[in-house]
Phi, psi and omega in degrees: 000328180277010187288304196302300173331303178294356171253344168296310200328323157302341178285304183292333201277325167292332186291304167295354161282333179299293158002297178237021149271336197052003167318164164298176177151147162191156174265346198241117145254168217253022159227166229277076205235145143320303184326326212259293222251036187080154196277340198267352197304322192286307192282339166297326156279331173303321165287334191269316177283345156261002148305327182301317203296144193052023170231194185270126243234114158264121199240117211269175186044002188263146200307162121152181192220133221102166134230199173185135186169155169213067188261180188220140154277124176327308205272003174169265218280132191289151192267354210352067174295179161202112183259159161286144184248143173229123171317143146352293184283341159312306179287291176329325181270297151020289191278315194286331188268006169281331224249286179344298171309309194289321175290321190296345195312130148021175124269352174258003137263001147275324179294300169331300159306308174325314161295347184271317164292319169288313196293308183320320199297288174014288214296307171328348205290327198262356166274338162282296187318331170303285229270342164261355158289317193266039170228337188229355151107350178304148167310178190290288186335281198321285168331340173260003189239324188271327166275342183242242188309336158313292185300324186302271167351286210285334176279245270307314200306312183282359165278340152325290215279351183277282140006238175010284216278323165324307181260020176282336167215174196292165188271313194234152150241158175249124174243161178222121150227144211309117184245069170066230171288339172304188156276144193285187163289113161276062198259121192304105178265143144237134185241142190233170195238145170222110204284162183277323156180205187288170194231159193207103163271148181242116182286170164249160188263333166263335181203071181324285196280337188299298221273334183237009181296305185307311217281316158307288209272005151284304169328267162358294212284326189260047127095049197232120175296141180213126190264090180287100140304101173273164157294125189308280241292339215226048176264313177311354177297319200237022155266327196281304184311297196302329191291319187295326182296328173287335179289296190280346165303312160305327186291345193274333204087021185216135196291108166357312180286002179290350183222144188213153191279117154267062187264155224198171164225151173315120183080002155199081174293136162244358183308316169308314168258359163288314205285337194254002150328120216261006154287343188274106178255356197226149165211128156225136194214136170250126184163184178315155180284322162331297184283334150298317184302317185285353155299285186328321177306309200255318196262064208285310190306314199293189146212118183310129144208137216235178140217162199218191176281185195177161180243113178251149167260141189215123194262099116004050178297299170188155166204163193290347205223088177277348185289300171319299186297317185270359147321291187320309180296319182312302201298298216275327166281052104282319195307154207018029165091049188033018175280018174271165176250017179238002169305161145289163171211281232260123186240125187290086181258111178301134202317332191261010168112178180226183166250122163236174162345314165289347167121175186277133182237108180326166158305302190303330185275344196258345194285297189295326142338307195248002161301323185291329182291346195265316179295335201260293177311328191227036178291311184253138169324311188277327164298339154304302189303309198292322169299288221256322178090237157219152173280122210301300205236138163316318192291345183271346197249358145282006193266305188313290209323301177304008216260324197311290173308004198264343209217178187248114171266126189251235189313109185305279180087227170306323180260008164247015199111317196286153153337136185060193212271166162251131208251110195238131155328147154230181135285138168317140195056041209240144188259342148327302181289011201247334180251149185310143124248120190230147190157196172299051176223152168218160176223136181272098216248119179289093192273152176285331176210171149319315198270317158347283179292337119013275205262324169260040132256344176312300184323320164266008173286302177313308196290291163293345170109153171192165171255309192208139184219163227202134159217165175251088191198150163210047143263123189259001157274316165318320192291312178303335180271316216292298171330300167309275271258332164255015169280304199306315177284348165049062142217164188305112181241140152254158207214131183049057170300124147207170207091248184243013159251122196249131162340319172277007197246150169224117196265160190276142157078316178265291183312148151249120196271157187038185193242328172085009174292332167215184171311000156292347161176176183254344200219138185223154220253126318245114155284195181268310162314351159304331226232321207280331171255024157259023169210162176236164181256111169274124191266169172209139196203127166200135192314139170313131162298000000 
C-alpha cells in the first residue's frame, strides 16, 4: 500500500513547502502541447471522447441498476452517455460499507492513492478538456487548463494541505511526569484519526472538476468515503475521475466504493435525499446561494462547504495605463461568457470622470473606453469563440437578455446575440446591481466619488457575498483605505491589474480562492480549515509497564 506513496513523496513533500511560501509552483502543466503530454495525447482523446459518445459509461463494481443521463453539448450534439444510476440507500449503503477500511487505512495509503490519481488524471487532460468542453460551453484552452491541470493543483493542494494537518503532531507518546520523590508517572498516549463520516460533493455545471477536486480529494485523503454528485449537464468530467479513483483504489488496496458516481437527470434530482442522510456528515457545494440556504435548512447533520453567489466589484478610481486596464478588464468580463464566480459585474466610475494617462475622461468617455476593448478583443470571430466559449445553461442567456431593459445600454452583447457581454449604465444604488446576474452582463455604474465607490462595493461584498474585487488608482492613501475597507468585507482585492493577470484567475498553492468571510461562501480553497474538521484525533492512553 505504501508503493504509491513512495513514489509521490517528492511530489507531496514540494507541494506542501508550496503551501506555505505561497510561491509559484505546480507539477501539472497547464498548457495543452504534445511535447508535454505526448505527441499522440491530443488525437487519442479525441478517438477516446467519441468513442464515449452514445454508449453506456463504465464503471466496473459500481452498485446500481439501470442507467441514466442527458447531457448536451453547449455547442451542439447531444453526447448521450448513459452512466450507471444507484438509488440513494444503495450509495449510502455502499459508501458504509466502505469507510471501515478506508478509515482503518494510513494517512500514507490514501494519500498515496490520491497522488496517484491526480498523476492519472494528468496524463488524462486532454481527454478531460474534451468532456469539459462539451458539458459547460469553455473553448477547448480554457477547458483544458480549468478542466485538467487547474483542477489537478487544486486537488493536489488539498491533498497537500490534508497530509500537513494530519502529521502536524505525534501519533503516539510517552508522557512523564515527575512526582517529587515517588516515581514519576509514566504514561503510554496513542492518537488515532477519526475520519468524520461519509462526504457527499454536489459538482457544478461550469467548472465540474476545479470547483469539486479539493472537497473530494480532501475527504478522501483523510479516510471520509465520498459520494461525487454531478450537474446533470455536467457528468462526464467527474465520471471520469471517480473510474480512475476507483481503479487506484483497488490497486491500493482499498475499497473502490470508497468513491461513488451520483447520477441523477434534470425533474429527478437525487441530491435532497442524499445531502439529508443522516450517514452524510461532510457536503461540498458550489451553486446558487438559494440552494445553500436550503442546506443550511434540511441538512442539518452535515458540516457545510460551500461557495455560493456573490457580486464581485470593480472600482475605477483614475489610472496611469487606460489602454492596459481597459484591455484587462475586457478579457476578464469575456472570458467564458462572465460564467466564472470570480467575474465582475458591477464596475464602479466616479460621475464627474477620472484622471488618466491621458488625460481627464468624463464617465461616459471612461464607459466608452472599455466598450471599445471589449469591441477590440472580440473583432475577430475565432479569437471571440476562443474567448468567450458557450453558454453552459440556456437560463443564463436568458437572464442576460431580461437584464436589458434595467440600463442605459452601451453594448448589446449577449442580448443581442453578439459575442461577449451586454454592457448597462446604472446610477449608484440602483438594486440591479445588488444582486449577482451571472452570465455576459456588467453593469458600469455612476458613483458620486471614489471613496464612494469604494465603500459601497466593499458594502455589497459583505451584505451579498463577492469573491474578488479590482481596484484602479493612483492614490496610494485611497489604495490603502481601499485595502482596509475590503479585508474588512473579506474578499480578495486586486489593484492595477494589466497585462496577462486577471481578476478572474486563482492560482493553487498562493491564492486563497474565496475567504469564507462573507456570503459567497463558508470555505477557502484550501486552508487548514478545509481540511481539519474532516477527521478528529482520538486518544488511547495506559500507564507505561
Amino acid at each position: 500500500m505504501s508503493d504509491f506513496f513512495d513514489l509521490h513523496r517528492p511530489t507531496l513533500e514540494a507541494a506542501v513547502s508550496a503551501l506555505a511560501c505561497r510561491e509559484y509552483w505546480t507539477p501539472y502543466p497547464e498548457v495543452p502541447s504534445g511535447k508535454i503530454y505526448g505527441e499522440t495525447a491530443k488525437a487519442e482523446a479525441e478517438a477516446t471522447f467519441a468513442a464515449l459518445m452514445g454508449q453506456d459509461f463504465a464503471l466496473p463494481g459500481h452498485p446500481g441498476t439501470g442507467t441514466a443521463g442527458a447531457e448536451t453539448s453547449p455547442f451542439g450534439p447531444v453526447l448521450g452517455i448513459r452512466y450507471p444510476k444507484a438509488s440513494p440507500d444503495a450509495l449510502i449503503a455502499a459508501a458504509s460499507a466502505a469507510a471501515p477500511a478506508l478509515a482503518a487505512a494510513t494517512p500514507e495509503a490514501r494519500v498515496g492513492a490520491c497522488l496517484e490519481a491526480l498523476s492519472r488524471l494528468n496524463r488524462q487532460s486532454f481527454l478531460l478538456g474534451h468532456a469539459t468542453m462539451h458539458t459547460t460551453g469553455q473553448a477547448f484552452a480554457m477547458a483544458f487548463q480549468a478542466g485538467g491541470p487547474h483542477a489537478q493543483d487544486r486537488g493536489l493542494e488539498a491533498v497537500a494541505a490534508a497530509w500537513a494537518e494530519m502529521t502536524r503532531f505525534a501519533s503516539h507518546a510517552r508522557w512523564e511526569k515527575p512526582q517529587g520523590k515517588a516515581a514519576p508517572l509514566v504514561v503510554e498516549k496513542h492518537w488515532a484519526l477519526r475520519p468524520a463520516g461519509l462526504a457527499l460533493t454536489i459538482g457544478c455545471n461550469t467548472f465540474p472538476t476545479w470547483n469539486s477536486y479539493p472537497g473530494l480529494f480532501a475527504s478522501l485523503a483523510t479516510g471520509n468515503p465520498v459520494i461525487v454528485k454531478p450537474h446533470p449537464r455536467a457528468i462526464l468530467p467527474l465520471a471520469l475521475t471517480v473510474r480512475i479513483l476507483r481503479e487506484v483504489l483497488a490497486e491500493a488496496g482499498l475499497p473502490a466504493d470508497a468513491v461513488l458516481l451520483a447520477v441523477d437527470e434534470p425533474g429527478a434530482e437525487v441530491t435532497k435525499d442524499l445531502a439529508t442522510r443522516p450517514e452524510v456528515r461532510l457536503i461540498d457545494y458550489t451553486g446558487s446561494s438559494a440552494f445553500g440556504d436550503w442546506l443550511r435548512a434540511h441538512a442539518r447533520q452535515a458540516q457545510l462547504f460551500t461557495e455560493e453567489t456573490g457580486v464581485n466589484s470593480v472600482v475605477i478610481a483614475a489610472t496611469g495605463d487606460l489602454e492596459g486596464m481597459c484591455a484587462n478588464l475586457a478579457f476578464a468580463l469575456s472570458l467564458y461568457s462572465g460564467q466564472m464566480c470570480t467575474s465582475p459585474q458591477n464596475i464602479y466610475i466616479p460621475a464627474q470622470g477620472i484622471a488618466t494617462d491621458r488625460g481627464h475622461l468624463s464617465f461616459d468617455a471612461t464607459a466608452a473606453a472599455l466598450v471599445a476593448a471589449i469591441d477590440t478583443l472580440l473583432s475577430d470571430p475565432a479569437r471571440a469563440a476562443g474567448i468567450c466559449g458557450a453558454i453552459a445553461n440556456p437560463a443564463t442567456l436568458a437572464r442576460a437578455k431580461a437584464t436589458a431593459p434595467h440600463g442605459r445600454i452601451l453594448r448589446q452583447g449577449a442580448a443581442g446575440g453578439q459575442a461577449g457581454p451586454l454592457v448597462l449604465a446604472l446610477a449608484e444604488g440602483d438594486a440591479v446591481a445588488a444582486e449577482e446576474c451571472f452570465g455576459p452582463v456588467a453593469f458600469v455604474i455612476a458613483a458620486r466619488d471614489a471613496d464612494s465607490a469604494i465603500a459601497e462595493a466593499a458594502r455589497l461584498a459583505r451584505d451579498k457575498g463577492a469573491i474578488t474585487a479590482a481596484l484602479y488608482d493612483t492614490d496610494e492613501a485611497r489604495i490603502a483605505r481601499a485595502e482596509e475597507a475590503f479585508t474588512a468585507a473579506g474578499v480578495n482585492l486586486s489593484v492595477n491589474l494589466t497585462g496577462n493577470l486577471f481578476v478572474n484567475q486563482s492560482a493553487a498553492f498562493s491564492d486563497f480562492h474565496v475567504t469564507g468571510a462573507n456570503p459567497a461562501g463558508n470555505a477557502s480553497l484550501t486552508d487548514t480549515a478545509f481540511v481539519a474538521t474532516r477527521f478528529r484525533r482520538v486518544m488511547s492512553r495506559r500507564l507505561a509497564a
